[in-house]
N, C-alpha and C positions, 0 to 999 in steps of 0.2 A: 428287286422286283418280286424275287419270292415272299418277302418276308411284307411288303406292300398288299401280296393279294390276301396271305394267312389272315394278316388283321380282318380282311374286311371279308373272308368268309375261311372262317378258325375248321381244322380239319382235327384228325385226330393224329398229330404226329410232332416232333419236338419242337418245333419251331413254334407252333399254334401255344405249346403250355408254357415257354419261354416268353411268349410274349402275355400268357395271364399272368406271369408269376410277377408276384409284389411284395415287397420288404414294405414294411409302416407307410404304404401309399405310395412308396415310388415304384417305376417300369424301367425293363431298359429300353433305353434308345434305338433306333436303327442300327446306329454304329454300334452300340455295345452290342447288340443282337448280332450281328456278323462279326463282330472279333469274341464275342462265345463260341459261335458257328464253328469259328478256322481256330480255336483252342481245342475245341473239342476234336474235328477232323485231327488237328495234328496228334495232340493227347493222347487220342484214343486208339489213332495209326502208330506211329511210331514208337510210344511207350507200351505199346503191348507186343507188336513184333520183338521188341528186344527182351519183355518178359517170356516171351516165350522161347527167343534165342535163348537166351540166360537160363531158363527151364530145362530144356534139352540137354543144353552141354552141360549142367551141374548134376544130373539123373547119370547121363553116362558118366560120369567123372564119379560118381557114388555108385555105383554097382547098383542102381534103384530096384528096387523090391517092388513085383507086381502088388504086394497089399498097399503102397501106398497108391495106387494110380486107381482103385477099388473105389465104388461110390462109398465107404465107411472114413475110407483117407483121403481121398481126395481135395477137400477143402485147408486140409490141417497141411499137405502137400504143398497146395498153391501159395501157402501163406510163408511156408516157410523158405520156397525158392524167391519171394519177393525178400522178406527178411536176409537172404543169404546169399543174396545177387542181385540186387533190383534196378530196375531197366533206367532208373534215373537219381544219380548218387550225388547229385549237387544243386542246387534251384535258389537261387537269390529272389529278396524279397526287399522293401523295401517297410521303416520303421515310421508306423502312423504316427506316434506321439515320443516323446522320450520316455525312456525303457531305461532301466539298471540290469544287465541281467551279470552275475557273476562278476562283480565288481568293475564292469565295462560300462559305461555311460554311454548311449545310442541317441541321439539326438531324432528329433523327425527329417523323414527324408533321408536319413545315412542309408548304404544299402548294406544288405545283411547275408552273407552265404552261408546257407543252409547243408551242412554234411551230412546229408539224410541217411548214405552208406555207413555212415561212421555211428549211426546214432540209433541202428539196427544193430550193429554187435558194440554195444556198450554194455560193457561186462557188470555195470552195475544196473543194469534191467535185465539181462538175460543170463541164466546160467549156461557154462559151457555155447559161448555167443560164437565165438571161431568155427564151433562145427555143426556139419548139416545136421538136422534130427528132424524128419517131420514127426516123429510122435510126441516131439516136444504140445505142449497144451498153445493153442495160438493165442495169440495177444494181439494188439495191438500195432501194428508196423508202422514206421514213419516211408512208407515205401512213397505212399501217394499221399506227403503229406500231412499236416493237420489245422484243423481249427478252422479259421478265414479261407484259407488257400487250401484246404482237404479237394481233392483232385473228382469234380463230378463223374470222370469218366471210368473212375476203380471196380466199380460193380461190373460195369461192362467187360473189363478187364480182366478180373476174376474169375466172370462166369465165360470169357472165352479162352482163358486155361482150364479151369477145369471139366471145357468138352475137349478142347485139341489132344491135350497129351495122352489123354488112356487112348484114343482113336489110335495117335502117331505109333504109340507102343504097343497097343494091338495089333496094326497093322505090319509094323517093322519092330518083333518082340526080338530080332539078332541084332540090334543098331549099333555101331561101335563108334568110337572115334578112331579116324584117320591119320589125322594130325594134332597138331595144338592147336585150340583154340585162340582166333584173333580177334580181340578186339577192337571198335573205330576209336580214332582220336578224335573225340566230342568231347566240346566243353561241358555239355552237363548229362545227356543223355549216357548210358552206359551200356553198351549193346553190341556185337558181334559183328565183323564186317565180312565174318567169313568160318563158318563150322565142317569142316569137310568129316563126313561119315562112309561108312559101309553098312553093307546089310547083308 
């Protein structure tokens, strides 16, 4: 219904640009328009709850340093808590045409798991990949991601870590951990079912 009335009188809000936006003259559909919708809703819910679970408990677990949590670190911060725990470490895809990649033949349609945790600390792209360093120089992260399938919702993502946590640590600068950190048994999502702190 909503996405019936935007058409026919466009506002200014996401749904209205989604439905101008056009690849070489094609639109999406109704249906594609509502499974962007509820990608994005999920995407953007529950992939960023876990980054910033994941956020929190690897800050305490690192003795974090108020200069990174500072608007000069803060960005170099976010990047490196998605590189070094990211809220979603597994994502299957599916191969458009056949592919060789590393002497494996992929036919079209084979599907494909993506180890997107595994391909953040790959020690031949990053030096010293095992340990946290936000002063490391940021790069690139497969956190959200790439190419065809690069994750619309990452900016969003981004920039609501990097207001949460300097607030969360301003406001709670004694935070400890409690316990050990638990994580959910989820197929692909990677995210915390339970962080118990003190303050």
């Amino acid at each position: 219904e909503y996405v019936h009335k935007r058409r026919s009188e466009p506002a200014d809000d996401l749904i209205t640009r989604l439905i101008a936006a056009e690849e070489q003259g094609d639109r999406l559909t109704t249906d594609e328009l509502i499974a962007t919708c509820v990608l994005l809703l999920n995407a953007g819910h529950e992939a960023t709850v876990h980054a910033l679970g994941n956020g929190v408990k690897t800050l305490l677990q690192q003795c974090w340093d108020p200069a990174w949590l500072a608007p000069a670190g803060i960005e170099n911060l976010v990047e490196e808590i998605l590189r070094f725990d990211p809220p979603l470490h597994l994502f299957t895809r599916y191969a458009y045409e056949e592919a060789e990649v590393m002497g494996h033949t992929f036919q079209r349609g084979d599907q494909v798991a993506l180890l997107l945790a595994s391909a953040n600390r790959d020690p031949a792209a990053e030096d010293d990949a095992e340990i946290f360093d936000p002063s490391r120089p940021a790069r690139t992260n497969m956190s959200f991601g790439g190419g065809l399938h690069f994750c619309v919702g990452a900016p969003l993502a981004r920039l609501e870590m990097q207001i949460a946590l300097p607030i969360l640590f301003q406001r709670c600068p004694d935070l400890k951990l409690a316990a050990d950190p638990r994580y959910s048994n989820s197929y692909h999502f990677h995210g915390l079912s339970e962080l118990q702190v003190t303050r």
